[in-house]
NUNU-116507 format. One record per residue: residue number from 1; chain; x, z, y of N, C-alpha, C, O in turn. Coordinates in steps of 0.05 Angstrom, whole numbers, plus 5000, padded with zeros to 4 digits. Each point is the difference from the previous one (the first is absolute). Layout:
BEGIN
(NUM,A,(X,Z,Y),(X,Z,Y),(X,Z,Y),(X,Z,Y))
...
END
This chain:
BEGIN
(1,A,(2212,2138,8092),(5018,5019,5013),(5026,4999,4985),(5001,4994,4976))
(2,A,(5019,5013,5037),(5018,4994,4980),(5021,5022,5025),(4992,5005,5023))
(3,A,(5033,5007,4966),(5020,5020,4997),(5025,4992,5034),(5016,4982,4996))
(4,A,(4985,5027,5022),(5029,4990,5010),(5018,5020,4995),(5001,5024,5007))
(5,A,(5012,4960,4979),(5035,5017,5006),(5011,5005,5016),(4997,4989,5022))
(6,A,(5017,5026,4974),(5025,5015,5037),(5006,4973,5016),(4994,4996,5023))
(7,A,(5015,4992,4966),(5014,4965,5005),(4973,4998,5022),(5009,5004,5023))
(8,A,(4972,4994,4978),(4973,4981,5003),(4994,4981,4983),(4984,4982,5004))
(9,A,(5033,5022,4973),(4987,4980,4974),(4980,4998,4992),(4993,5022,4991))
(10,A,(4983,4953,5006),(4968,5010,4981),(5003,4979,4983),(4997,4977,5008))
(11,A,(5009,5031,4964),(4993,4992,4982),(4971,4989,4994),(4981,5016,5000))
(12,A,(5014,4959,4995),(4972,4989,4992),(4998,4991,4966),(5019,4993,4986))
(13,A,(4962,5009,5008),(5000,5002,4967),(4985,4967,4995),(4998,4992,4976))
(14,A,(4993,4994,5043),(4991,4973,4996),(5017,4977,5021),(5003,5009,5023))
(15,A,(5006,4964,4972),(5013,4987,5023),(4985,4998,5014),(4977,4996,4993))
(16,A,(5029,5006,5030),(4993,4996,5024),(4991,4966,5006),(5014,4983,4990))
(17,A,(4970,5012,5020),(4994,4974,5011),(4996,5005,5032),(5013,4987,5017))
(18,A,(4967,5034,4988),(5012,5008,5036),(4982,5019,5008),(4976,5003,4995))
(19,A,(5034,5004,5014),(4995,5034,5011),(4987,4994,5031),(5013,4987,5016))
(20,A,(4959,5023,4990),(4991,5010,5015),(5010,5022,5020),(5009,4998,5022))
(21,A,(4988,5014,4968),(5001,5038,5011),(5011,5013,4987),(5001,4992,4977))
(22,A,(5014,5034,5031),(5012,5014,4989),(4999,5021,5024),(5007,4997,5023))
(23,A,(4980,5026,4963),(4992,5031,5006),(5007,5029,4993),(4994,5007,4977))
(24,A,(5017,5010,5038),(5005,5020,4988),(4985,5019,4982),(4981,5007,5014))
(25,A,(5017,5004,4962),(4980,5013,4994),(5004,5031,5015),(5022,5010,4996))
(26,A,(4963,5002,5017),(4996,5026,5000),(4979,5022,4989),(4984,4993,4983))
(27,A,(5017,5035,5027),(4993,5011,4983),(4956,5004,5013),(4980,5009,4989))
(28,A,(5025,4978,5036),(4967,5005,5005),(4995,4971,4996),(4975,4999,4995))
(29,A,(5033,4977,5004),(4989,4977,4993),(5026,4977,5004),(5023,5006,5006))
(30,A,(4970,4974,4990),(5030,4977,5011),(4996,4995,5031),(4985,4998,5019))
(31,A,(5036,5004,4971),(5008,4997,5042),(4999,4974,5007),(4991,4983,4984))
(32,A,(5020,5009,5042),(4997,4962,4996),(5020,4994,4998),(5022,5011,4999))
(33,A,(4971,4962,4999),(5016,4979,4989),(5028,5004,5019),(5000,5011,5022))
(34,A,(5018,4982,4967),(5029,4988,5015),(5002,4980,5004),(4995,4984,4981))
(35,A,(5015,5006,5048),(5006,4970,5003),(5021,4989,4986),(5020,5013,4995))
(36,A,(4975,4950,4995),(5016,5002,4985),(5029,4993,5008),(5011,4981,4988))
(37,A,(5003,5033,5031),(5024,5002,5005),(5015,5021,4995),(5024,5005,5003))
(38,A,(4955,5010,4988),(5007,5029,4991),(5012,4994,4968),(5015,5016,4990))
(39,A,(4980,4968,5002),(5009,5001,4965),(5004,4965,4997),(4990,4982,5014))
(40,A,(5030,5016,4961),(5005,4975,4993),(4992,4993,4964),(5005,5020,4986))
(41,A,(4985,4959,5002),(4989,4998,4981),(5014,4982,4980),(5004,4978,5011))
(42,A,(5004,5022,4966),(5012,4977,4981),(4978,5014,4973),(4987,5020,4994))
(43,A,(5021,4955,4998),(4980,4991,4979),(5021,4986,4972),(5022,4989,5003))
(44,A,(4964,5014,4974),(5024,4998,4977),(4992,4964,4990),(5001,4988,4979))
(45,A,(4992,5005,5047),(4998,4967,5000),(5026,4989,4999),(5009,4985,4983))
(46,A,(5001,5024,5034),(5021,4994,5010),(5025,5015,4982),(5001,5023,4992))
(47,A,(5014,4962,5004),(5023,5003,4980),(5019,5025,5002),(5017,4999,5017))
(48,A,(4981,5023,4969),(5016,5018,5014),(4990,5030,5005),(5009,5022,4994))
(49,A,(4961,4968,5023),(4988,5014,5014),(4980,5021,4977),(4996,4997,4976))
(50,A,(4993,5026,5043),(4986,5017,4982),(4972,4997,5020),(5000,4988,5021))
(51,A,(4975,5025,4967),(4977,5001,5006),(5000,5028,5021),(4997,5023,4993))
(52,A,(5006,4968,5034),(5000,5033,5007),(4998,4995,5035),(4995,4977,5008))
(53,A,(5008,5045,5010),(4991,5000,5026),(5018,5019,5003),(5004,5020,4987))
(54,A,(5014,4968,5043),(5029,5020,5003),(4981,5017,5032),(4986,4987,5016))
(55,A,(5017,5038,4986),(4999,5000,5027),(5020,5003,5015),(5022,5000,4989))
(56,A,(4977,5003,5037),(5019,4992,5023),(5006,5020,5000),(4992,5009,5021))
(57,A,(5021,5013,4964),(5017,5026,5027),(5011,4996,5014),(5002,5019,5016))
(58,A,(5017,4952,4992),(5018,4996,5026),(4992,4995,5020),(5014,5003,5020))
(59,A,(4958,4988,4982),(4991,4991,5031),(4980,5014,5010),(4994,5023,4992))
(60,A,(4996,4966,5024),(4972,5022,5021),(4981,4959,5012),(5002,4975,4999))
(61,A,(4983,5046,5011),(4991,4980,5017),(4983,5017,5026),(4979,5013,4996))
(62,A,(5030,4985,5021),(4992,5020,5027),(4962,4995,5001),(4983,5018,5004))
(63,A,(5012,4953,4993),(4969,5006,5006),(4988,5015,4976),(4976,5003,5005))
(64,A,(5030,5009,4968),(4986,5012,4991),(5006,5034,5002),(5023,5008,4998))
(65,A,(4960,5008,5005),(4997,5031,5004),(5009,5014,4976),(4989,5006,4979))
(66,A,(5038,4998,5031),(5007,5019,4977),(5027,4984,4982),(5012,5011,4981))
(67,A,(4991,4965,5029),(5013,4985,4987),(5022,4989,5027),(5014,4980,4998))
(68,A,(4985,5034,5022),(5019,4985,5017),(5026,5013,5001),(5002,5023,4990))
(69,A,(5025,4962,5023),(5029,5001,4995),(5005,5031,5007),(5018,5011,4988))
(70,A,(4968,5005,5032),(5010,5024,5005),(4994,5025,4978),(5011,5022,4994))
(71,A,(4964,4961,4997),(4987,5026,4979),(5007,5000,4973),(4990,5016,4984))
(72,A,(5029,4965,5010),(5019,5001,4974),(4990,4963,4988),(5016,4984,4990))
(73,A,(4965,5013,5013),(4989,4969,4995),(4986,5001,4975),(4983,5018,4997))
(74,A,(5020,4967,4984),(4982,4992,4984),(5011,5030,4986),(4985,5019,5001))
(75,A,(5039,4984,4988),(5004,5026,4981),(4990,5026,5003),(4990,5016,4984))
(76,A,(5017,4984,5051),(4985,5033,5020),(4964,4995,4995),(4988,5021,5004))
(77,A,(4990,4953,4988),(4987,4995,5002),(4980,5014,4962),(4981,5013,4993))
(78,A,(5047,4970,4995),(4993,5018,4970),(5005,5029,5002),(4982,5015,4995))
(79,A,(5031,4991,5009),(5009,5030,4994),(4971,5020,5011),(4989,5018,4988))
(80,A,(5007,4973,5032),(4976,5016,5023),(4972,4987,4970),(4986,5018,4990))
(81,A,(5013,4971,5006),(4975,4991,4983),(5002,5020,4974),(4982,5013,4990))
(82,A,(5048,4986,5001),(5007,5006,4971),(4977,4989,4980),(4983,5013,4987))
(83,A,(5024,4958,5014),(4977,4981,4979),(5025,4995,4981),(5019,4985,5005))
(84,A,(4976,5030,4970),(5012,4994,4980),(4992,4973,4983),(5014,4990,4982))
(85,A,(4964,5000,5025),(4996,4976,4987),(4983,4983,5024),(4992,5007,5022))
(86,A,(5006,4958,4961),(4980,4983,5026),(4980,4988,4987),(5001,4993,4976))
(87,A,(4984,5005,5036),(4973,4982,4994),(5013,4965,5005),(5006,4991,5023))
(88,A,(4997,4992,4951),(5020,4975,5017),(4970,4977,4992),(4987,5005,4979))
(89,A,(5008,4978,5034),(4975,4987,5005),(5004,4973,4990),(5022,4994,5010))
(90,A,(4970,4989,4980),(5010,4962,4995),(4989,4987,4976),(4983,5009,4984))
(91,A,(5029,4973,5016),(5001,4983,4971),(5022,5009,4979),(5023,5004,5006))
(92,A,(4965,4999,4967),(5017,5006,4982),(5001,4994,4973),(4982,5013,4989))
(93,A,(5025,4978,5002),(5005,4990,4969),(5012,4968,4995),(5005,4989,5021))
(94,A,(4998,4999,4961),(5015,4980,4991),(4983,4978,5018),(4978,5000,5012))
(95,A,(5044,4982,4985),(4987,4970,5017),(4982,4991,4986),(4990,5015,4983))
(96,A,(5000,4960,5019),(4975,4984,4988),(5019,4989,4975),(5024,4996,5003))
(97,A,(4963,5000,4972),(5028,4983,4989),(4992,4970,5008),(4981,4992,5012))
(98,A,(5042,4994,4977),(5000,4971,5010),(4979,4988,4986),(4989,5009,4980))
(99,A,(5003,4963,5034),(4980,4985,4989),(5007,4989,4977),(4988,5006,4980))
(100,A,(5031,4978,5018),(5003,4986,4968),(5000,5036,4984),(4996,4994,4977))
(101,A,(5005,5026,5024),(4997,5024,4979),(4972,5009,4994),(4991,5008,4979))
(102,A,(4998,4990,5047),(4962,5003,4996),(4995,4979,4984),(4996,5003,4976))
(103,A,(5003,4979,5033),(4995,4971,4985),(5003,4995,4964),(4985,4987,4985))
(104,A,(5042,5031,5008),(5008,5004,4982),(4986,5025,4985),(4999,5001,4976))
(105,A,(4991,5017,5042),(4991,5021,4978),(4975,4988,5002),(4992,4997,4977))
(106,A,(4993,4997,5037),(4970,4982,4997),(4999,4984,4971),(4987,5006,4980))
(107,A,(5032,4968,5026),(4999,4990,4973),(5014,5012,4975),(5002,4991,4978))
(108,A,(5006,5031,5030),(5013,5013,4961),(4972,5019,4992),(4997,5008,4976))
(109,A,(4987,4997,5042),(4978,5018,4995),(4976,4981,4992),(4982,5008,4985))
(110,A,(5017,4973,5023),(4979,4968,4989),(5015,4991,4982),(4986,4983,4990))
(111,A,(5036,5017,4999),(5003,4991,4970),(5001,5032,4979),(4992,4997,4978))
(112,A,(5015,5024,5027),(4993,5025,4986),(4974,5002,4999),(4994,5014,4980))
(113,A,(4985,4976,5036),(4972,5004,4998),(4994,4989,4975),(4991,5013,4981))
(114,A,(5015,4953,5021),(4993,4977,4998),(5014,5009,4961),(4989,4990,4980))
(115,A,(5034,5029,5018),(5008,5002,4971),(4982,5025,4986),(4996,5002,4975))
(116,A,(4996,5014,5040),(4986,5023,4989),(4973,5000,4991),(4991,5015,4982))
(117,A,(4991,4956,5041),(4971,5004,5000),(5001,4978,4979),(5014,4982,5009))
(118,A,(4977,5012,4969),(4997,4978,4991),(4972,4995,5003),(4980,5015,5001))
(119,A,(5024,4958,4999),(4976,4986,5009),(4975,4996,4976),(5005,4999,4976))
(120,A,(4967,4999,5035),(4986,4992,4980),(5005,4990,4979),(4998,5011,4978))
(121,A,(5009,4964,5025),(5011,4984,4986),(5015,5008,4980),(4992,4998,4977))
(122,A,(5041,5019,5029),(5007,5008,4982),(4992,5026,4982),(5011,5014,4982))
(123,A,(4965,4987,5031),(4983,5024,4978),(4994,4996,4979),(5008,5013,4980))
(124,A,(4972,4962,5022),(4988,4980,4981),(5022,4993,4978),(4992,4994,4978))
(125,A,(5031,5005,5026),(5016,4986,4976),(5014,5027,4996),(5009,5000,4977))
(126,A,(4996,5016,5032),(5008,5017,4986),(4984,5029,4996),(4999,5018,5016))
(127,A,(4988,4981,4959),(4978,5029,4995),(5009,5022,5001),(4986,5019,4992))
(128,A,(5044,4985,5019),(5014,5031,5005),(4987,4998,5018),(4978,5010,4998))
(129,A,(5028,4982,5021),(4991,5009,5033),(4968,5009,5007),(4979,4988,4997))
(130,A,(5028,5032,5010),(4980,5018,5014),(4995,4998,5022),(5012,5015,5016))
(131,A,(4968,4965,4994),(5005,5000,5030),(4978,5004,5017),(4985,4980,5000))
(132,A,(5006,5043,5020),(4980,5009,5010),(4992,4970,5023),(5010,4978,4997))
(133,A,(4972,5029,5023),(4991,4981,5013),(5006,4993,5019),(4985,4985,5014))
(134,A,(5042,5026,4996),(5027,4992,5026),(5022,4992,4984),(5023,4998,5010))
(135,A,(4974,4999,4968),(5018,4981,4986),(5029,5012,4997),(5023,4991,5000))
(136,A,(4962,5042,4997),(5040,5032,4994),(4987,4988,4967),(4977,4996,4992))
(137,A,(5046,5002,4997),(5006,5014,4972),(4996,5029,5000),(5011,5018,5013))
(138,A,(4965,4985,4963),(5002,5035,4999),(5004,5002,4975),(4987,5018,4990))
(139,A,(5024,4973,4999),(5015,5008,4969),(5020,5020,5003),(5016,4997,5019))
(140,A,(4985,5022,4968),(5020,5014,4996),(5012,5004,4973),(4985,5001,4980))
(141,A,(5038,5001,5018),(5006,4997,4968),(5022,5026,5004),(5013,5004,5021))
(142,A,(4990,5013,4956),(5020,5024,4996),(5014,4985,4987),(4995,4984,4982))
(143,A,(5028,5024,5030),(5024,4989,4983),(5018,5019,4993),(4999,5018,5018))
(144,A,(5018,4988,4964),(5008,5016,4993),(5035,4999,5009),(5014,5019,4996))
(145,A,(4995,4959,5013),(5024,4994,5008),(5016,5008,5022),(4997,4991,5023))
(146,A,(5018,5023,4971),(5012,5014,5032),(5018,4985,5014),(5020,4988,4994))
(147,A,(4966,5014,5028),(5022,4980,5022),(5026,5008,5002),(5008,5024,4998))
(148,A,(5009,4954,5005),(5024,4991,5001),(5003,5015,5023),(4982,4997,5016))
(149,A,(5042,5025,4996),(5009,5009,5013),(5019,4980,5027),(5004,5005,5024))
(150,A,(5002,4978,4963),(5024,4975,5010),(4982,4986,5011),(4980,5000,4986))
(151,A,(5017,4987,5038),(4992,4984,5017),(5023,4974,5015),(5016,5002,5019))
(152,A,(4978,4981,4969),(5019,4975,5002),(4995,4991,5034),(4976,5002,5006))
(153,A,(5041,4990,5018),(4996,4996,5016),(4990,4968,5002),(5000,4983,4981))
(154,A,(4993,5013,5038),(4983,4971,5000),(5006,4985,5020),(4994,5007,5022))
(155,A,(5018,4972,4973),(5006,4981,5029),(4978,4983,5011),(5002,4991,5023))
(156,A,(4976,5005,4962),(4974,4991,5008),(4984,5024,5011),(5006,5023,4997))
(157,A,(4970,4965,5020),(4979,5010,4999),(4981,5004,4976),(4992,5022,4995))
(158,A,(5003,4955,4991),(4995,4975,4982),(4973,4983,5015),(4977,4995,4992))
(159,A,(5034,5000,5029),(4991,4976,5018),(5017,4981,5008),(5020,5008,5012))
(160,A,(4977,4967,4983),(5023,4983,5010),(4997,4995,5034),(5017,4991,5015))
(161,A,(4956,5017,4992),(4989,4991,5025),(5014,5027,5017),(5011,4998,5022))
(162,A,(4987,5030,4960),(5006,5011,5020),(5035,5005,5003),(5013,5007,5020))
(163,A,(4997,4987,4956),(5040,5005,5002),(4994,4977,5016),(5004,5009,5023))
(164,A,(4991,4973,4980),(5007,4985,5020),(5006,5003,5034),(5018,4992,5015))
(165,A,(4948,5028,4992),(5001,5011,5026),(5022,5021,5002),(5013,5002,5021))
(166,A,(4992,5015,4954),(5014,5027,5005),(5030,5000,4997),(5013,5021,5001))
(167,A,(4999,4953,4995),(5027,4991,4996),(5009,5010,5018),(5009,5023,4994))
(168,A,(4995,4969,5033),(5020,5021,5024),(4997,5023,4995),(5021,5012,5001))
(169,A,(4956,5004,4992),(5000,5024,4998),(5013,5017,4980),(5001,5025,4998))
(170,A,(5011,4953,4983),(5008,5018,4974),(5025,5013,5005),(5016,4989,5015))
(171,A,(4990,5034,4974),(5020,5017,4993),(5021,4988,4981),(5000,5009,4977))
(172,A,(5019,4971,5029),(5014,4985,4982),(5023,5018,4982),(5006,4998,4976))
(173,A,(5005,5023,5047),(5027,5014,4990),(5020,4994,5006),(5021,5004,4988))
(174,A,(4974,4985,5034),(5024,4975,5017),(5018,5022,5011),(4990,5023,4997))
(175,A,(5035,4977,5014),(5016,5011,5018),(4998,4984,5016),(5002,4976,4997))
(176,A,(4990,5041,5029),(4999,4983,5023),(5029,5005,5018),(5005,4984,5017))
(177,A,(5015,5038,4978),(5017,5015,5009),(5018,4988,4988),(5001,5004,4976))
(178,A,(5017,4981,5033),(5028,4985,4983),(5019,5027,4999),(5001,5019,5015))
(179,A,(5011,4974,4962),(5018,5020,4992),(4993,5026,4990),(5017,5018,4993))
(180,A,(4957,4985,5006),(4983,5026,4983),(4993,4988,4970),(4989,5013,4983))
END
């Protein structure tokens, strides 16, 4: 549910990918749906744009009851309801990420595995390691050394396999805007 403003503004708090339905809330249950010519939808996909659902106060549409040109139209339609908020219906949240990025967090999580679990093998040569029978280190050691507050940024993953996939994706610091 989410708030309209005087405007017919509805703010949505997740992007939109696409909207179903959109319903007035009232006070004995939701009323139905509005057709969707009654309201227009942008999505913060799009450059510019905000996550939200405008409704129509300017128009009507005669085949719906209560909503036609003589009886004030879509605005004369809210007012008679007085639905201070809507029930808005769809898809919502971020896109899929891209494949070379899945791909990439797959393999940075098979070489973090691959650095954490040490293997049998390196059990045997080294008698620190404590290693139960899924092959976790359960050593724990107190240390008395307090971490460093400062955190150095990292241009690696420290995968060469995966900076490789994640190259377009990186955050260079570029100006893309000549003259900024």
């Amino acid at each position: 549910m989410a708030d309209v403003a005087p405007g017919g503004l509805v703010i949505l708090p997740r992007r939109v990918r696409t909207v179903t339905a959109v319903q007035p809330v009232l006070e004995a249950d939701d009323g139905a749906a509005i057709p969707s010519t009654a309201y227009r939808v942008t999505s913060s996909k799009v450059l510019g744009q905000i996550d939200a659902v405008h409704l129509a106060w300017g128009g009507w549409d005669d085949l719906v009851a209560g909503a036609e040109s003589y009886n004030g139209g879509w605005l004369g339609l809210w007012e008679r309801w007085g639905a201070e908020q809507v029930k808005v219906s769809g898809s919502f949240g971020d896109d899929e990420a891209p494949l070379l990025v899945a791909q990439g967090n797959a393999l940075l999580a098979a070489h973090l595995q691959a650095q954490a679990a040490p293997s049998d093998a390196d059990a045997a040569q080294d008698p620190s390691l404590q290693v139960d029978d899924e092959g976790n280190n359960v050593a724990i050691e107190d240390t008395d050394d307090a971490p460093s507050d400062v955190v150095d940024p990292s241009p690696s993953t420290g995968s060469t396999q995966v900076d490789a996939l994640l190259v377009g994706y990186m955050n260079r610091g570029y100006n893309l805007i000549g003259g900024v």
